[in-house]
C-alpha positions as a printed Julia matrix, in Angstrom:
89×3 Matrix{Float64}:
 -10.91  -0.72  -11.91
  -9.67   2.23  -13.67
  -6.61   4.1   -12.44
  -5.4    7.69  -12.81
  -2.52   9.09  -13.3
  -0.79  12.5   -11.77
   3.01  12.61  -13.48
   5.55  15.69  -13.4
   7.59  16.17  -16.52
  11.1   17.37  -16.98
  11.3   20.18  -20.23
  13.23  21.97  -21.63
  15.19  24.98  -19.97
  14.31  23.67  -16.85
  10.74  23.53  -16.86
   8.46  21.26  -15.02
   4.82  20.38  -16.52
   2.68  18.72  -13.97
  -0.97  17.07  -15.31
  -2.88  13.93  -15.08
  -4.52  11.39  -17.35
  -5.94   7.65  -17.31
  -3.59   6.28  -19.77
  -0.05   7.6   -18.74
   2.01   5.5   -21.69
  -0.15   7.24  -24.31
  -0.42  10.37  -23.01
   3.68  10.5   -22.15
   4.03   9.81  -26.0
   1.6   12.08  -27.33
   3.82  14.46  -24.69
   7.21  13.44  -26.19
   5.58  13.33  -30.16
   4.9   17.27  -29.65
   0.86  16.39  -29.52
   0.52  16.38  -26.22
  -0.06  20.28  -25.41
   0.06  24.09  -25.65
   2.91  24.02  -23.16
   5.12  20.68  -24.1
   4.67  21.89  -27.63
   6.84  25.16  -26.92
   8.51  23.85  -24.17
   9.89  20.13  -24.99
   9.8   17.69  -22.43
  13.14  15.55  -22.16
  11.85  12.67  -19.32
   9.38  11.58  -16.74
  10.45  12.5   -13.31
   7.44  11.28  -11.43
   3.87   9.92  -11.7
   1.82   9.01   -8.97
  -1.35   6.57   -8.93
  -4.96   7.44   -8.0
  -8.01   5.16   -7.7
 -10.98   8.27   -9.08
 -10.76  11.34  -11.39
 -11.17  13.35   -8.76
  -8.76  12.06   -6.64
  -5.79  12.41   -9.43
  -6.92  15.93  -10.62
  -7.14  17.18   -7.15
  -3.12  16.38   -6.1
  -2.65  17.75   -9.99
  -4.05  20.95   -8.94
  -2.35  20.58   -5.18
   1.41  19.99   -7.2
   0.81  22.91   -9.7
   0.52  25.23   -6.43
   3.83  24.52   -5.32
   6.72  26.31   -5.3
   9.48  25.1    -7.95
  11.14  23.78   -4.69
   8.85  21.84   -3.31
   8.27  20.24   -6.83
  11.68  18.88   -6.67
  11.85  17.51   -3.3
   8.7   16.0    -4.09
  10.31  14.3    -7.1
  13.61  13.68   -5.15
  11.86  11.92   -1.98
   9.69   9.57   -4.36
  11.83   9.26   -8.03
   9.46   8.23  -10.93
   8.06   5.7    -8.89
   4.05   5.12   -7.88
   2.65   6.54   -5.22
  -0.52   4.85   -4.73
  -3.78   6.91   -3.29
């Protein structure tokens, strides 16, 4: 069964990048090698602050969209209450 990932990213001047993928080690390196995207390239990330798990595609880029609504503040007690830890769904 393949698994998806949604995972929040801690940048530079304080920025948080929020996305999703089905291979998070790879896609966290091509992040942190500056091939990732548009927005890590310019902005660079410094860790991982939280990923969650998801069983479909759908699934994972439909909390990616949910998270990238929220306010700055309710990114960070979303990060706070769970860590970098899985959250299954």
């Amino acid at each position: 069964m393949m698994l998806f990932y949604v995972y929040i990213l801690q940048c530079e001047h304080g920025f948080l990048y929020t996305g999703y993928t089905s291979n998070l080690y790879e896609r966290i390196t091509e992040h942190f090698s500056g091939r990732g995207c548009r927005f890590t390239m310019s902005n660079k990330p410094l860790k991982l602050i939280y990923f969650e798990m998801h069983s479909t595609r759908k699934s994972a880029m439909k909390r990616e969209l949910a998270i990238k609504k929220m306010s700055r503040q309710e990114k960070l007690k979303l990060v706070s209450n769970k860590g970098a830890r899985a959250r299954a769904n």
